[in-house]
Biotite code that builds the C-alpha atoms (Angstrom):
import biotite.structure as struc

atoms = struc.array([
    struc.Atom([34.935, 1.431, -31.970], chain_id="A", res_id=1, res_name="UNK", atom_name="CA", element="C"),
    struc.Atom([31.667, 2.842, -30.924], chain_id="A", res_id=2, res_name="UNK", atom_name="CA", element="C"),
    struc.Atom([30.437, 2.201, -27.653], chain_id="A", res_id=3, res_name="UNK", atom_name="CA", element="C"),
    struc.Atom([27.030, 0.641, -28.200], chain_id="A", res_id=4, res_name="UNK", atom_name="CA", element="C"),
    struc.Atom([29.188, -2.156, -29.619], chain_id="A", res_id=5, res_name="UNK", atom_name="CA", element="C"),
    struc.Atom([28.948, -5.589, -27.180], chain_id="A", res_id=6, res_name="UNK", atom_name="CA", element="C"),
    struc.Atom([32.448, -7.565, -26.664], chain_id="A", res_id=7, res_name="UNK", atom_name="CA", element="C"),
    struc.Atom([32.185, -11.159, -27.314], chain_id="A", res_id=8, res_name="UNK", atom_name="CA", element="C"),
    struc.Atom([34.356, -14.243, -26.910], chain_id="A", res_id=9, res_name="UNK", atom_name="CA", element="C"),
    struc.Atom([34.333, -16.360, -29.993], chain_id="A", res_id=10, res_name="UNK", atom_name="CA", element="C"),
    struc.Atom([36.320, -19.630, -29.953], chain_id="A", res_id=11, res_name="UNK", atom_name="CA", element="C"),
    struc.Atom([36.347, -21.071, -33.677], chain_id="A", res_id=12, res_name="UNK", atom_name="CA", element="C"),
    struc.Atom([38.421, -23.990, -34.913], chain_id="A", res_id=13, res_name="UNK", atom_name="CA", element="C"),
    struc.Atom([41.831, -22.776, -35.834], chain_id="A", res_id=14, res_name="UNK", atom_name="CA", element="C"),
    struc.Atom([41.645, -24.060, -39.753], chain_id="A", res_id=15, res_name="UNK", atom_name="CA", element="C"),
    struc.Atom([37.837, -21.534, -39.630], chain_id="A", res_id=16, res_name="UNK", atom_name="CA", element="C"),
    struc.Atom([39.531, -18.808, -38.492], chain_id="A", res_id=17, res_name="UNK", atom_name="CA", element="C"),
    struc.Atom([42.456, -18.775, -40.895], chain_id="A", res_id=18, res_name="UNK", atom_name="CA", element="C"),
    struc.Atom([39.746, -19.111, -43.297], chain_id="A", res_id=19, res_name="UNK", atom_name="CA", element="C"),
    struc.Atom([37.703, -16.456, -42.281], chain_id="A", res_id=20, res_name="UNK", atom_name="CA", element="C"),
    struc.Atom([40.999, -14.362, -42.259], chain_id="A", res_id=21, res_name="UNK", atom_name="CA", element="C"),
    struc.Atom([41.346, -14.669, -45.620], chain_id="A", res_id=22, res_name="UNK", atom_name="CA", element="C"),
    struc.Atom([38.100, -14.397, -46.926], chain_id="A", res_id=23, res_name="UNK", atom_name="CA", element="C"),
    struc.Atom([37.714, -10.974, -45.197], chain_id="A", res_id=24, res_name="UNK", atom_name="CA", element="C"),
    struc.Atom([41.663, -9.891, -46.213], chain_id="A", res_id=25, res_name="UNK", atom_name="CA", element="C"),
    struc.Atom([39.965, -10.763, -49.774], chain_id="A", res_id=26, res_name="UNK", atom_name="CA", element="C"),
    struc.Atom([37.512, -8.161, -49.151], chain_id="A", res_id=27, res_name="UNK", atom_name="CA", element="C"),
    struc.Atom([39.432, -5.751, -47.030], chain_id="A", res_id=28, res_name="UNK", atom_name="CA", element="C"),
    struc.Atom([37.749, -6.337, -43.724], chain_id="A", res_id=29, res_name="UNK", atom_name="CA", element="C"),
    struc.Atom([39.126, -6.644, -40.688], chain_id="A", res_id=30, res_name="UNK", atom_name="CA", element="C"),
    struc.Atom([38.289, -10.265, -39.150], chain_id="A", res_id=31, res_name="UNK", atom_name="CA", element="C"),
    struc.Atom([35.513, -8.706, -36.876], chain_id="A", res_id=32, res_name="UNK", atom_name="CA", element="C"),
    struc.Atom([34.022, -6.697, -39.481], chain_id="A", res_id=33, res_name="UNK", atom_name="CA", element="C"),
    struc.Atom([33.776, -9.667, -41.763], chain_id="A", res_id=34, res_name="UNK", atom_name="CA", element="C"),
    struc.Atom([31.968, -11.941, -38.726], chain_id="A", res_id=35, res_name="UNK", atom_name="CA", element="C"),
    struc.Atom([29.445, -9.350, -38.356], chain_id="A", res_id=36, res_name="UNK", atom_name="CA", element="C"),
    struc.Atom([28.532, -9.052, -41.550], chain_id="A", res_id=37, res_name="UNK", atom_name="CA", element="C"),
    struc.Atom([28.448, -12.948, -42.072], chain_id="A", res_id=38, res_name="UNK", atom_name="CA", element="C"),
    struc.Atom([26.056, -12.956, -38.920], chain_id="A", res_id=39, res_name="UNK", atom_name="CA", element="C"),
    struc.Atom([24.060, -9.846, -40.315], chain_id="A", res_id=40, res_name="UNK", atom_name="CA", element="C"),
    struc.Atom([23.409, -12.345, -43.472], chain_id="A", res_id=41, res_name="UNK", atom_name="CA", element="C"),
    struc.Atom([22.360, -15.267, -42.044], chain_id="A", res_id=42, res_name="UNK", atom_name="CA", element="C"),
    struc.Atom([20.377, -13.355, -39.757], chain_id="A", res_id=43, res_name="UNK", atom_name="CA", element="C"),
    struc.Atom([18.407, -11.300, -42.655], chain_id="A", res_id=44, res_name="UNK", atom_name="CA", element="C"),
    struc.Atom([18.432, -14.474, -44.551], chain_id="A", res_id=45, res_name="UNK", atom_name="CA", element="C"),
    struc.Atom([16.739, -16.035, -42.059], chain_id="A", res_id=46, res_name="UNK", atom_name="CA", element="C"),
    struc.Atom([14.364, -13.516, -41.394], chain_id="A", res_id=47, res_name="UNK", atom_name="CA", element="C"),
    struc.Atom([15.373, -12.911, -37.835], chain_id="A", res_id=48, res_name="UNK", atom_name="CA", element="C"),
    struc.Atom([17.064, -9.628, -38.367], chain_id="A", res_id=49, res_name="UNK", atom_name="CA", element="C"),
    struc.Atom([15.877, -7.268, -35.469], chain_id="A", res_id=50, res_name="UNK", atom_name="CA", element="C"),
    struc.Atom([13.888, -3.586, -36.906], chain_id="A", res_id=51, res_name="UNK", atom_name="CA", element="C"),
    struc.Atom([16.334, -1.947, -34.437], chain_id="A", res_id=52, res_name="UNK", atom_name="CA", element="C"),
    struc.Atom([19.631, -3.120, -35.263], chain_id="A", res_id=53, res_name="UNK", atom_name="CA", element="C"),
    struc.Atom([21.585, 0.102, -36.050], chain_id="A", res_id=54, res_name="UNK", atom_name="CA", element="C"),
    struc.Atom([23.505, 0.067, -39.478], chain_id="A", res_id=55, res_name="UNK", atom_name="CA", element="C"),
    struc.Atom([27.226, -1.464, -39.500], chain_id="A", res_id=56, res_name="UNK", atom_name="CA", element="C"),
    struc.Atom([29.299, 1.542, -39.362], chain_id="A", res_id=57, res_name="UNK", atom_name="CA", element="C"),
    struc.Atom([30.746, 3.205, -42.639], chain_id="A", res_id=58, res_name="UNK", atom_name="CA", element="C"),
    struc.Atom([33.629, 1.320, -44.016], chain_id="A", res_id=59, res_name="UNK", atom_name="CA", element="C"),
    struc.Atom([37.243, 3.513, -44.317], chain_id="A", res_id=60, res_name="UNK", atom_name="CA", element="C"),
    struc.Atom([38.710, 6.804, -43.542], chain_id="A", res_id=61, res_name="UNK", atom_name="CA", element="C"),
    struc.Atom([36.274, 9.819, -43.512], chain_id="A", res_id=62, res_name="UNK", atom_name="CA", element="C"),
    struc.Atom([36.659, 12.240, -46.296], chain_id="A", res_id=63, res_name="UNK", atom_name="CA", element="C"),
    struc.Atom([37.327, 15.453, -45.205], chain_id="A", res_id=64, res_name="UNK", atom_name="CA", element="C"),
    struc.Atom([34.142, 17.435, -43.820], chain_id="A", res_id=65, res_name="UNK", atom_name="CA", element="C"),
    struc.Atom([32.130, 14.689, -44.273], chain_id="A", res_id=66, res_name="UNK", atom_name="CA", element="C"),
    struc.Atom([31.437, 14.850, -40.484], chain_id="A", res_id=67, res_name="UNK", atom_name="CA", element="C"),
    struc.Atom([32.172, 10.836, -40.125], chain_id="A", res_id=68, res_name="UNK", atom_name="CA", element="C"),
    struc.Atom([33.159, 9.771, -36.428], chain_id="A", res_id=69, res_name="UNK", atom_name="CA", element="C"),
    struc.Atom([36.290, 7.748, -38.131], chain_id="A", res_id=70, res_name="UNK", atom_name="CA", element="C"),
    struc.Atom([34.751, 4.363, -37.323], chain_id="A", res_id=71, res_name="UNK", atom_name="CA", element="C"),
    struc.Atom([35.331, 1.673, -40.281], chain_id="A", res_id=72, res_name="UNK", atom_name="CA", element="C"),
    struc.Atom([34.347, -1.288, -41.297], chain_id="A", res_id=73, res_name="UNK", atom_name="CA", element="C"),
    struc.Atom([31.135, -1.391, -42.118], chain_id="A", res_id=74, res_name="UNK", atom_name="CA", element="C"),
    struc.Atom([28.280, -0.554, -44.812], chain_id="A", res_id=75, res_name="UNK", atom_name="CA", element="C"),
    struc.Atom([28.616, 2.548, -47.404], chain_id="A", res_id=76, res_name="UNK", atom_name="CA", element="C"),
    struc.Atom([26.116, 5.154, -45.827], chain_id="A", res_id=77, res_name="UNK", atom_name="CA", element="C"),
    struc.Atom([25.074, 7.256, -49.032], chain_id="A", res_id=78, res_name="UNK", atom_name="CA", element="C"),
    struc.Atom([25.090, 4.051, -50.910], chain_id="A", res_id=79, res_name="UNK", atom_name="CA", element="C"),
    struc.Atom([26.334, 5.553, -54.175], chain_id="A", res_id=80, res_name="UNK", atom_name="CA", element="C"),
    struc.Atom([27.597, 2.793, -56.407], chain_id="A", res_id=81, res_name="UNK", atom_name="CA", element="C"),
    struc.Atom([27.376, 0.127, -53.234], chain_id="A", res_id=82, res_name="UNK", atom_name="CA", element="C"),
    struc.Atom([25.640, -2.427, -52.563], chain_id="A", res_id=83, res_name="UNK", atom_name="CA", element="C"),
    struc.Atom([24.057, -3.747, -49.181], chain_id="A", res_id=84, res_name="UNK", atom_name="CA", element="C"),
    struc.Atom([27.281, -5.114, -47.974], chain_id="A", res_id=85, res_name="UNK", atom_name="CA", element="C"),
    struc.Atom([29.531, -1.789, -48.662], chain_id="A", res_id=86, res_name="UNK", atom_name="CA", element="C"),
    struc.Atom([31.294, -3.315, -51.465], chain_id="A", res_id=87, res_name="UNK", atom_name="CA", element="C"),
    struc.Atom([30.887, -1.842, -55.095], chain_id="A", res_id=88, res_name="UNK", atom_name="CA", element="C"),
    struc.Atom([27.972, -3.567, -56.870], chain_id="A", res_id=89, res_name="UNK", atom_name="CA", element="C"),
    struc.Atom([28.364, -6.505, -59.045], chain_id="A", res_id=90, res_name="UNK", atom_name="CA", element="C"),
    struc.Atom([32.887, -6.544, -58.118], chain_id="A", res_id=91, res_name="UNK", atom_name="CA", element="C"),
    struc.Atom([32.712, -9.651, -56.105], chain_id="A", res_id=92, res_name="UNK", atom_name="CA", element="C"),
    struc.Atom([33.501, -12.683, -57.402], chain_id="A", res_id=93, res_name="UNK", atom_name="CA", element="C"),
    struc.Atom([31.332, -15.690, -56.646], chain_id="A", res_id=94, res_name="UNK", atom_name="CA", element="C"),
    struc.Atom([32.732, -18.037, -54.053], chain_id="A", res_id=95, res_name="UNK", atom_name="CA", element="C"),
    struc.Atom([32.460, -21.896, -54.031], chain_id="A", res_id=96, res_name="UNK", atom_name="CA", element="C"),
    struc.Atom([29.262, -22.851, -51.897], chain_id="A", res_id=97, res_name="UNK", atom_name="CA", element="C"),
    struc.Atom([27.958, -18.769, -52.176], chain_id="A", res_id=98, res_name="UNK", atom_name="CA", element="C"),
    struc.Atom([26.027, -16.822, -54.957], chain_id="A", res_id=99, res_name="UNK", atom_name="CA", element="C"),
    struc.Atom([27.817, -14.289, -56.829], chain_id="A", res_id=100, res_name="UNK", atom_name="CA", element="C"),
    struc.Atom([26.403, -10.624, -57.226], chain_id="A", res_id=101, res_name="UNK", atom_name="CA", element="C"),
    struc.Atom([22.883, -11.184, -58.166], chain_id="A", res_id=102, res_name="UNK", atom_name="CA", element="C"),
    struc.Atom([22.141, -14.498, -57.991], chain_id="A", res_id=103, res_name="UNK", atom_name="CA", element="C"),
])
């Protein structure tokens, strides 16, 4: 974990967290990973995204001598074949209640 990171308490509803466990087990996040990208979203979407925000960390083990710090979950940082969430483009299936790639 990196250290300009901020601790929070979150108390959800147990039946939203098992939810939100699943949904990011379904896309191979851990549970934090998944919240902050859900609140990155709705923040962009809303247009309240702050300039300086610093980019969610790259997601995975480093390759070797790519110089990574080891940090996952996160965004892809070359972007090859990814879109903005660090998944590959176009793979996710469309959830009830939330587009699908593209739409």
């Amino acid at each position: 974990m990196t250290s300009n990171r901020r601790p929070v308490l979150l108390r959800l509803d147990p039946a939203v967290h098992d939810a939100l466990t699943r949904w990011a087990a379904d896309d191979f996040r851990s549970l934090n990973a998944h919240i902050e990208l859900l609140l990155r979203r709705a923040l962009a979407d809303a247009g309240r995204m702050p300039g300086q925000a610093a980019p969610l960390p790259r997601r995975g083990r480093p390759r070797a001598g790519d110089g990574r710090d080891g940090a996952g979950d996160g965004q892809a940082g070359d972007g090859a074949g990814r879109d903005g969430d660090g998944q590959a483009g176009g793979t996710e299936p469309a959830r009830p209640g939330r587009p699908g790639p593209g739409g």
